[in-house]
C-alpha positions in Angstrom: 2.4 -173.3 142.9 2.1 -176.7 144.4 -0.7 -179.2 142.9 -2.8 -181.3 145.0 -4.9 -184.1 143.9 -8.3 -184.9 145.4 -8.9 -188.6 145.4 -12.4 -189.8 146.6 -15.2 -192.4 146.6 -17.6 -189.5 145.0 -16.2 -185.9 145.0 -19.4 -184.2 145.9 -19.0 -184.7 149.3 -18.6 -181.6 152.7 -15.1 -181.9 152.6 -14.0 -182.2 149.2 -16.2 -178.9 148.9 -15.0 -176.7 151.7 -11.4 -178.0 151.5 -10.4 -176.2 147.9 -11.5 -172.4 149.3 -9.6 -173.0 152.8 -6.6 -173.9 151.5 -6.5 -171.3 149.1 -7.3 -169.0 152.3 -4.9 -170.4 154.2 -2.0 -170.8 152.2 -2.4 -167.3 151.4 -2.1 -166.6 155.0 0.5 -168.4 156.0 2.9 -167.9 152.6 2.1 -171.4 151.6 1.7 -171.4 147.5 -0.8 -174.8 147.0 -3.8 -175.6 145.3 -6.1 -178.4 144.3 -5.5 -178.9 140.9 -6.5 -182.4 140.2 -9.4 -184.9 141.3 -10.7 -188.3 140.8 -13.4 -190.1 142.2 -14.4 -193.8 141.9 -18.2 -193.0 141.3 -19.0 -191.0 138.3 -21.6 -189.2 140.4 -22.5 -188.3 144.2 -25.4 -191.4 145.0 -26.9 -188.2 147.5 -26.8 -185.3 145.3 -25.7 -186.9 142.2 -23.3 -184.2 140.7 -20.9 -185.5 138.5 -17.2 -185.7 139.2 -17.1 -183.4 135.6 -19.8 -181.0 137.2 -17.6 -180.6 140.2 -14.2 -180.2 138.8 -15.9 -177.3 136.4 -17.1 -175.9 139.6 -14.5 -175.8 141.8 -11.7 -175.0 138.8 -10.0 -178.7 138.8 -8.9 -181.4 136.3 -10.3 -183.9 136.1 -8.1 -187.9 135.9 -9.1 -190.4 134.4 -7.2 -192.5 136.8 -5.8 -192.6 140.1 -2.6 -193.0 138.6 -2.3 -190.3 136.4 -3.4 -187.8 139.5 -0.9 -189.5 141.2 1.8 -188.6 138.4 0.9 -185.3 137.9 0.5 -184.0 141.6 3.0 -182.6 143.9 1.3 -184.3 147.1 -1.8 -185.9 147.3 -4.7 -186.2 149.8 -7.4 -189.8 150.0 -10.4 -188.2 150.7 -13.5 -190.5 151.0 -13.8 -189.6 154.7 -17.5 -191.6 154.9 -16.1 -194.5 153.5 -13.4 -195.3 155.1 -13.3 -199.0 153.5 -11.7 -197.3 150.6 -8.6 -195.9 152.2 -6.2 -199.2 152.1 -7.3 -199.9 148.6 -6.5 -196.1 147.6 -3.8 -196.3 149.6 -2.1 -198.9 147.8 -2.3 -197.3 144.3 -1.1 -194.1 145.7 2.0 -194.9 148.0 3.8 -196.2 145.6 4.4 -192.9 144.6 6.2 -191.9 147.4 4.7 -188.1 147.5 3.2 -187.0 150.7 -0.3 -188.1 151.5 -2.9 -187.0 153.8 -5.7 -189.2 154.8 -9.0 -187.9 156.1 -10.6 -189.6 159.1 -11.6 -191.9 159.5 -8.2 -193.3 158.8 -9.5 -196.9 158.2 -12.5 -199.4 159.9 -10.2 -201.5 161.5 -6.4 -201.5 163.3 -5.1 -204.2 160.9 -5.6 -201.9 157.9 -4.3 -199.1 159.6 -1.5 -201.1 160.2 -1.2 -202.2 156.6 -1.2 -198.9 155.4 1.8 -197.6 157.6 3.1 -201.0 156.3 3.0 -199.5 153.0 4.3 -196.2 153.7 7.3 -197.4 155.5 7.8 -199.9 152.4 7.6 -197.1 149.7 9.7 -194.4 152.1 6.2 -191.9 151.6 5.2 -189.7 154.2 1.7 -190.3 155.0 -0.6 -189.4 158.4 -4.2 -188.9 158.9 -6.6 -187.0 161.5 -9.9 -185.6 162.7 -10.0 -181.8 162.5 -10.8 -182.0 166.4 -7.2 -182.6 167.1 -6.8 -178.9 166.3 -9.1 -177.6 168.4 -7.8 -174.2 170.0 -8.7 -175.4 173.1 -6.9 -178.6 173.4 -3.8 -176.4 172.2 -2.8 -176.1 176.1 -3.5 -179.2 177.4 -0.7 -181.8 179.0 -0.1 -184.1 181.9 -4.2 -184.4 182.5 -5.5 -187.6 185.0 -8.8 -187.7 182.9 -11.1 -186.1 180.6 -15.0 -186.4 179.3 -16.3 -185.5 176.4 -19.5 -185.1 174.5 -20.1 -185.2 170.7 -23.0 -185.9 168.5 -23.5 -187.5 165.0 -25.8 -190.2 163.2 -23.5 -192.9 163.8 -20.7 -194.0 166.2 -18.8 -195.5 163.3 -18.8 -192.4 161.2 -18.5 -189.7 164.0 -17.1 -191.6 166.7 -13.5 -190.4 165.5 -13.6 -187.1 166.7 -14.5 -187.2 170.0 -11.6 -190.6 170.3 -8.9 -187.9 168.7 -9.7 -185.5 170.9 -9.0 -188.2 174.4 -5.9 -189.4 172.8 -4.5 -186.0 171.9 -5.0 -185.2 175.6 -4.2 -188.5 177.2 -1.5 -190.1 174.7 -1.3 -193.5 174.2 -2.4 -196.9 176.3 -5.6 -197.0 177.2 -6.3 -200.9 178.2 -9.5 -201.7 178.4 -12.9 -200.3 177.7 -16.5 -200.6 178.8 -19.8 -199.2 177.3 -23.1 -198.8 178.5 -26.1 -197.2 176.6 -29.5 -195.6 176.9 -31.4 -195.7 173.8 -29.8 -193.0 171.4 -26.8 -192.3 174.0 -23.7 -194.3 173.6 -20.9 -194.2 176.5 -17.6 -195.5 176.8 -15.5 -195.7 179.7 -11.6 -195.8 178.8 -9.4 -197.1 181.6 -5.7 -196.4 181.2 -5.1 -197.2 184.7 -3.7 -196.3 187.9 -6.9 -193.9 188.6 -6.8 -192.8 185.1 -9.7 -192.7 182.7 -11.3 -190.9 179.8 -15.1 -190.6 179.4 -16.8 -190.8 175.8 -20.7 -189.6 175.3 -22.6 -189.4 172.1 -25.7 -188.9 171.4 -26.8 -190.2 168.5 -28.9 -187.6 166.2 -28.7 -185.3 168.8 -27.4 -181.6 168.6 -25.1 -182.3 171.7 -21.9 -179.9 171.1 -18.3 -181.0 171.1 -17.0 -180.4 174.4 -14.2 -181.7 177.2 -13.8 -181.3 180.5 -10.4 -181.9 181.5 -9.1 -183.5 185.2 -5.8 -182.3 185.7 -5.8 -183.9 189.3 -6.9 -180.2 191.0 -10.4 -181.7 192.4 -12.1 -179.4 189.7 -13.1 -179.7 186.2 -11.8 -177.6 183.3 -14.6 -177.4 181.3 -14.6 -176.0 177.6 -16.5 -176.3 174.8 -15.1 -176.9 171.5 -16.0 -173.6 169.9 -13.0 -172.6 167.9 -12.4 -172.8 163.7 -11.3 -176.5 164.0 -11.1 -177.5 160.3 -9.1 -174.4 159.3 -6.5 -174.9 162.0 -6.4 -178.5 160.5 -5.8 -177.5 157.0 -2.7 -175.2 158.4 -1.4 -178.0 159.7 -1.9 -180.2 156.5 -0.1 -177.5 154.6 2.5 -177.5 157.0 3.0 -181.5 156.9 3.0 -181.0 153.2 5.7 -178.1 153.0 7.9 -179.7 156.0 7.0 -183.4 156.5 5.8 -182.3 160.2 3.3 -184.7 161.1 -0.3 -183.9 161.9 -0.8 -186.6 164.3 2.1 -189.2 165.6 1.6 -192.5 163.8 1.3 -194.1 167.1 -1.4 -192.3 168.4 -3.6 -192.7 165.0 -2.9 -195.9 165.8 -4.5 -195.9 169.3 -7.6 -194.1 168.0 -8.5 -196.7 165.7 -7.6 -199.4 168.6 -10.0 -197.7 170.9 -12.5 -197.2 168.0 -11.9 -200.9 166.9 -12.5 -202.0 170.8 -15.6 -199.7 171.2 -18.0 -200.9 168.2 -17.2 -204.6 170.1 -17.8 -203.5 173.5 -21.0 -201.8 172.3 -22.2 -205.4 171.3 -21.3 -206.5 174.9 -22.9 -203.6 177.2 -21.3 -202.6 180.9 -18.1 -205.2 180.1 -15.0 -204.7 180.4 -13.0 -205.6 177.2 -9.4 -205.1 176.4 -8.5 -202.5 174.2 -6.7 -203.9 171.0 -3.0 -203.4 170.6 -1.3 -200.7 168.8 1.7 -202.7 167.2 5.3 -202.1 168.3 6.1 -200.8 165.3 4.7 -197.2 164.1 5.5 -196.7 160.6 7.0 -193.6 158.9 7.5 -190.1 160.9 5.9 -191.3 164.1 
């Protein structure tokens, strides 16, 4: 049996409580022997629902640390939760890379391209294996998709900084890498971006903010006619497969390269949402990708 170790901001939190029962499920499934063993959080308590770390470790079976080093000693691979507050990851992240054990990263993988470029840094430095993702990469019905001249999609969620992610993993798991520039517009609660990767192609971002609109795409692969699909299928288990995987084999979830285009275009949309219907260029990815890219 391999340990993980849950490290968070406060562990009472969606997906440090789902993710213990679907990796047990899943690594049942696929022959995959792992379980969370370990936890820490930073807060002693949730500030929502104010369950202790100790409450939750009872509940879910765990051990509590009493520091992110000795969780970082005593697990086989290790996963920086905190997916809310994504300010934390870089500072996790350079406790727990020094370890050199596998690492997972929830989304969002960090608030700006320079720290996601820091962290790679660091994982490159200390030879770890490290990647991150938004469970809508692993949405069945993207698992077809290639060679596509455009795609829109729809997404909801209180916040673009927060939920912005998933819709932005979903365009550049269909269109790659290099967008280069990027225009939003808005209409009260509905945010849009326009993502221009050139010659005639372009992905199309809306969210509606509070809203119940469903994850969907609609993919131009250059036919004249729209391949429409919503996003209906068990998302977050496939993505906890393909943790387990990354974990068992070192196969990444996501190319380095194209986590780093998410957060350029993410980076690149919160300024281009101060500075409505212009055109601002999208931030570099660096030349450099870090670890297994």
């Amino acid at each position: 049996m391999k340990k993980i170790g849950f490290i968070d901001y406060y562990i009472n939190e969606w997906h440090a409580d789902n993710y213990p029962a679907w990796i047990k499920e899943i690594g049942s499934r696929d022959g995959l022997d792992y379980e969370v063993a370990y936890a820490w959080a930073e807060l002693p308590a949730s500030p929502i629902t104010h369950m202790t770390t100790e409450q939750w470790c009872e509940e879910h079976g765990v051990v509590q640390c009493a520091s992110m080093e000795e969780l970082c000693e005593k697990s086989d691979v290790l996963v920086i939760l905190s997916p809310d507050n994504s300010e934390n990851h870089l500072r996790y992240a350079e406790t727990v890379l020094k370890y050199g054990k596998t690492t997972y990263i929830d989304k969002t993988f960090t608030p700006s391209l320079g720290e996601a470029k820091e962290i790679f840094r660091l994982a490159e430095q200390y030879g770890t294996p490290v990647c991150s993702s938004s469970a809508l990469r692993f949405a069945s019905e993207l698992a077809d998709v290639k060679e596509l001249r455009g795609i829109a999609t729809t997404g909801c969620g209180n916040s673009f900084e927060t939920y912005a992610v998933h819709q932005v993993e979903m365009i550049v798991r269909c269109m790659g890498v290099g967008a280069k520039r990027l225009m939003a517009v808005q209409n009260g609660s509905e945010k849009t971006l326009v993502i221009d990767y050139g010659e005639g192609k372009r992905a199309l971002y809306h969210q509606s903010i509070g809203g119940a609109a469903p994850f969907t795409v609609s993919l131009d692969r250059g036919t004249g006619f729209a391949d429409y699909r919503p996003i209906q299928s068990d998302f977050f288990k496939n993505m906890i497969a393909s943790m387990l995987r990354f974990f068992e084999t070192g196969e990444v979830m996501a190319p380095a390269r194209e986590t780093l285009e998410v957060m350029a275009i993410l980076e690149t949309g919160t300024e281009a949402l101060e500075k409505l219907d212009t055109w601002v260029s999208v931030k570099q990815s660096p030349s450099f990708f870090g670890g297994k890219s």
